[in-house]
C-alpha positions in Angstrom: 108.8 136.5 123.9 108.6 138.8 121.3 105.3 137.6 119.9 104.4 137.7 123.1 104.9 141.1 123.9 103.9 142.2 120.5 100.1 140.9 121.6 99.9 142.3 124.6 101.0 145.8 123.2 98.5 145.4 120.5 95.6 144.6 122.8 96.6 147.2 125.0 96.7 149.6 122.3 92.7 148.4 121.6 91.7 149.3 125.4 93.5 152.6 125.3 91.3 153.6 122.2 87.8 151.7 124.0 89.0 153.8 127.2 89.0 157.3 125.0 85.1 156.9 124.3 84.3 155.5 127.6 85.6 158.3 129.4 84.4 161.1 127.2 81.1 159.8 126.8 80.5 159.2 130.8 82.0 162.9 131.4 79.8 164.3 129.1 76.4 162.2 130.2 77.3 164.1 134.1 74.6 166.4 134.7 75.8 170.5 134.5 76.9 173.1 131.8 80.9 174.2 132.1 79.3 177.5 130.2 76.8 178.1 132.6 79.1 177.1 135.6 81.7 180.2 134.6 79.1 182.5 133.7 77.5 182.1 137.1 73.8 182.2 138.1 72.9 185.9 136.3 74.6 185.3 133.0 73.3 187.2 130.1 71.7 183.7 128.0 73.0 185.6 125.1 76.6 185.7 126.1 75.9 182.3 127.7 75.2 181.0 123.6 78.2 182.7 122.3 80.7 181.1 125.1 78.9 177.4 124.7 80.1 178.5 120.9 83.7 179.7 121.7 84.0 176.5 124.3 82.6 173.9 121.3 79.7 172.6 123.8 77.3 173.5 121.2 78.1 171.1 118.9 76.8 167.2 119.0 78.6 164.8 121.1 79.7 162.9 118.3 81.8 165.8 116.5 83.3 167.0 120.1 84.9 163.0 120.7 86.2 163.1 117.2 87.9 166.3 117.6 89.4 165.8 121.3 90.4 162.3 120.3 92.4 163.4 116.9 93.9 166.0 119.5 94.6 163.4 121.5 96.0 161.6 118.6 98.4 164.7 118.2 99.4 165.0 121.6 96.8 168.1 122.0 94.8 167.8 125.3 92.4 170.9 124.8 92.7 173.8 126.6 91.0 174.3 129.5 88.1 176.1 130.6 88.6 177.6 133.5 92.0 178.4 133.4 92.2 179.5 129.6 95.6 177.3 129.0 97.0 174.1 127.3 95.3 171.0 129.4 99.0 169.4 128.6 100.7 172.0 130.0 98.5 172.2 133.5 99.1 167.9 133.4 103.1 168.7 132.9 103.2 170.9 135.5 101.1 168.5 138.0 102.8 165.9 137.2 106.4 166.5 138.3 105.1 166.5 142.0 102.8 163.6 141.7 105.4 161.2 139.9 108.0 162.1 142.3 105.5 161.4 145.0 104.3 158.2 143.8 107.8 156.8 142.7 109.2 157.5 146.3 105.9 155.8 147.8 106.5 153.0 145.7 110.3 152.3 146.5 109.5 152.8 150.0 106.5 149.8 149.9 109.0 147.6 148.4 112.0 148.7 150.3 109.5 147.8 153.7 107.6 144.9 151.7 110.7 142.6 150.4 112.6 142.4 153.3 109.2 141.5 155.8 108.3 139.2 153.7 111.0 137.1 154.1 111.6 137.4 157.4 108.2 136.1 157.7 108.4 133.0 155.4 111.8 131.8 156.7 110.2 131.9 160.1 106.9 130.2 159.0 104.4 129.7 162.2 106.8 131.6 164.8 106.2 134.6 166.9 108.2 136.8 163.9 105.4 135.3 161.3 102.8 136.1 163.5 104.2 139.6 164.4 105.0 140.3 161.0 100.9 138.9 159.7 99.6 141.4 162.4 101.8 144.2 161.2 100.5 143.6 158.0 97.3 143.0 159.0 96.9 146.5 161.2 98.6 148.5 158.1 95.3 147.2 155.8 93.1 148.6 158.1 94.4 151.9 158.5 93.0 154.8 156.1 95.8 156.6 154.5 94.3 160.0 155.4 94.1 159.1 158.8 97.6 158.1 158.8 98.9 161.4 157.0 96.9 163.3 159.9 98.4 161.2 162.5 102.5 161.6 160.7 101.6 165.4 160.4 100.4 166.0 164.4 104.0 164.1 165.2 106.2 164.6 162.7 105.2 168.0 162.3 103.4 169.9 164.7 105.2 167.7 167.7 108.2 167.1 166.7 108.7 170.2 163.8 111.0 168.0 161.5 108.5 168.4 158.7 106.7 170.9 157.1 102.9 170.1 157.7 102.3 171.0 153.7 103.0 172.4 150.8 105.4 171.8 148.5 108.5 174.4 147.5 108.9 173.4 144.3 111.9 172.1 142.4 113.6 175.7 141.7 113.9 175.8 145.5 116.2 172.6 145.5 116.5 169.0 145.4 116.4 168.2 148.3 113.4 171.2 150.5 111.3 169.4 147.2 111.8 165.9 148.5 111.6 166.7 152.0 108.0 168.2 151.6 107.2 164.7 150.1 108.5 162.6 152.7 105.2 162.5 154.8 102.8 162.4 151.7 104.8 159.1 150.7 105.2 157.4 153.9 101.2 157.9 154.1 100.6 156.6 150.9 103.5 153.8 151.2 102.8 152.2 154.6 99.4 150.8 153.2 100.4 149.4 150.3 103.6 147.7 151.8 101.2 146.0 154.1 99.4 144.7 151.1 102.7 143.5 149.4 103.8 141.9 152.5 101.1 139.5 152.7 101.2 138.6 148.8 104.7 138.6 149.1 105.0 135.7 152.3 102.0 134.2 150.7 104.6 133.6 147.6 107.1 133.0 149.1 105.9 130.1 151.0 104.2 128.6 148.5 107.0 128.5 146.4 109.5 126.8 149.3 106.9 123.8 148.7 108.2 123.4 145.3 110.5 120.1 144.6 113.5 122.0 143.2 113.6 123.9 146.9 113.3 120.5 148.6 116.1 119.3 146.4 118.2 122.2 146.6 117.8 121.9 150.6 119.3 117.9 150.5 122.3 119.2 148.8 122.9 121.0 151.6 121.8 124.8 150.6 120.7 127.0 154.1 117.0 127.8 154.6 118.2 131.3 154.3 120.1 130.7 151.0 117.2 128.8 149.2 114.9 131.5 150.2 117.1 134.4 149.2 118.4 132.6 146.1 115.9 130.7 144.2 112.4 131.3 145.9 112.4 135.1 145.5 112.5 135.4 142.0 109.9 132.4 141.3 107.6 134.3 143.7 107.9 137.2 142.0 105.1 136.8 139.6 102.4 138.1 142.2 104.5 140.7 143.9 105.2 142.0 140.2 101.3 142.1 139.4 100.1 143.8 142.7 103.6 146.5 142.2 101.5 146.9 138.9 98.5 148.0 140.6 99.9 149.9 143.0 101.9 152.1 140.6 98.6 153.0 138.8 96.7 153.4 142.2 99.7 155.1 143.5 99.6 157.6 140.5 95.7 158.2 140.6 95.0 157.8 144.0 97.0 160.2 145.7 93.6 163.0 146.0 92.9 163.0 149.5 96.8 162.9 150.5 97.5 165.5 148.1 94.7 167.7 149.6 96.0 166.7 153.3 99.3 167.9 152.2 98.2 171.1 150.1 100.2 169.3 147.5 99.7 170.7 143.8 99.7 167.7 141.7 97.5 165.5 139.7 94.9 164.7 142.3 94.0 168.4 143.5 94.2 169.0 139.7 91.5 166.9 138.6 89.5 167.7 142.2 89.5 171.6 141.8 88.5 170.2 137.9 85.5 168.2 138.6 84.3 170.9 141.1 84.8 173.8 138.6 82.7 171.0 135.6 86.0 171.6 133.6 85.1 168.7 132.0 88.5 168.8 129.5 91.2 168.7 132.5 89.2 165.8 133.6 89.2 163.9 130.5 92.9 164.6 129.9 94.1 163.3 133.5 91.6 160.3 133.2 93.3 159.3 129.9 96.7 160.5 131.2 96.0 157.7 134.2 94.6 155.4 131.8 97.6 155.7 129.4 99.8 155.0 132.3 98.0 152.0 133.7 98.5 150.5 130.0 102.2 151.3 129.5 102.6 149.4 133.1 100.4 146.6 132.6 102.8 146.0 129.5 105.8 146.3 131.7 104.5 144.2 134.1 103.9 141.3 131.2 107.7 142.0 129.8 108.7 141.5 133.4 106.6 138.2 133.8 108.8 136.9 130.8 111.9 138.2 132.4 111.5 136.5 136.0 110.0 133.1 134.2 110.2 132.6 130.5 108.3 130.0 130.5 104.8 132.7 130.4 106.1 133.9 127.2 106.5 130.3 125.9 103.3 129.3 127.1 101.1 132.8 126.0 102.7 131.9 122.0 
């Protein structure tokens, strides 16, 4: 399991680094000068030069990856262009409303997911199955944004138990933070749990095909029981890859809620960013994103080896 592990961190490592040039080198092919953009349509081309110079846009592409990527390589992001400070620091601050807000979306898909799910496959081909597939099916059609509309007319403007955006921040307490993402996470959860409820059944059932359920049934185990006991976990190979995915979409998907919402977090960050051609913010949430999609792709694999050994065993 170790050697296992070991690979998949090494490999990982090797995208992270291919990711680095992919990302600088497509941000900096996009058509439009940051320089230009803050000096505005009548800037003096003189002072236009010497802020390309201040910036570093004026020298080759090559020199500019090498010195954001041994930044990178230090923990140094850049500083930004429009706002004048630390990228880091702007993706710090961002970031404690967007991991919040994607954490509490993701416990809530499972919390919903899990549960469905097995209601579903213990009632294979019923009405509940059926109800449960249509739920499902209804919550993959629905866009997000539509959704966060629709919990913001009743939830907010009908019912006023919600604010309908903004966020307090965390010096204002625990719990006015947490209330403000309530709605943003329901909108982003419900859509994803519908996903995870299908893969989930779909697992669930295949796996109460297997001969050791069969066998644990003639010893007299309940349907319940076998389901609960011994299916889950061997299911959990898919749920645990699509949980992957959703985390990462989760964390970098969030743009349209967060600008339903008036949240300030990663996705309005990197929007206000691209509109502005700050081309460093953009780079530094992109690899931020990319860094996190790598460090849970590997938890995913040490969780693979943790609900079945035998996919270490087989992998070495």
């Amino acid at each position: 399991m170790v050697r296992f592990l070991a690979g998949r961190a090494l490999a990982l490592v090797i995208t992270l680094l291919a990711a680095t040039l992919v990302v600088f080198l497509v941000l900096n092919v996009v058509p439009g000068d940051p320089a230009a953009y803050m000096m505005g349509l009548g800037g003096d081309p003189a002072a236009l030069a010497e802020l390309r110079r201040e910036l570093g846009l004026d020298l080759p592409v090559w020199q500019r990856y090498f010195a954001w990527a041994g930044g990178l390589a230090m923990g140094d992001f850049g500083v930004s262009y429009t706002y004048r400070v630390p990228v880091g620091d702007l993706i710090l601050e961002r970031m404690r409303v967007t991991l919040p807000l994607t954490l509490m979306a993701m416990a809530l898909s499972t919390a919903l997911a899990i549960p469905l799910a097995l209601f579903a496959a213990g009632r294979r081909g019923r009405a509940a199955d059926a109800a449960v597939s249509g739920l499902a099916q209804v919550g993959l059609a629905i866009p997000n944004f539509w959704l966060a509309i629709l919990l913001v007319f009743v939830f907010s403007t009908t019912l006023k138990l919600f604010s309908a955006g903004g966020f307090p921040g965390w010096e204002a307490g625990v719990w006015p933070a947490l209330k403000a993402l309530v709605l943003p996470a329901v909108a982003l959860a419900l859509p994803q749990a519908a996903v995870l409820t299908r893969v989930a059944r779909g697992a669930l059932i295949e796996t109460m095909g297997e001969d050791y359920i069969r066998t644990a049934r003639a010893k007299g185990l309940s349907e319940r029981r076998a389901l609960r006991d011994h299916a889950l976990r061997n299911a959990m190979i898919p749920v645990l890859t699509i949980l992957g995915l959703q985390f990462t979409f989760l964390l970098a998907g969030g743009i349209i809620i967060e600008n339903v919402f008036y949240l300030p977090g990663l996705g309005r960050l990197v929007f206000q960013a691209i509109a502005q051609r700050d081309l460093v913010v953009v780079q530094g949430v992109v690899i931020v994103l990319v860094f996190a999609a790598v460090l849970v792709t590997l938890a995913v694999d040490a969780a693979y080896a943790l609900a079945d050994p035998r996919v270490g065993k087989g992998r070495r």
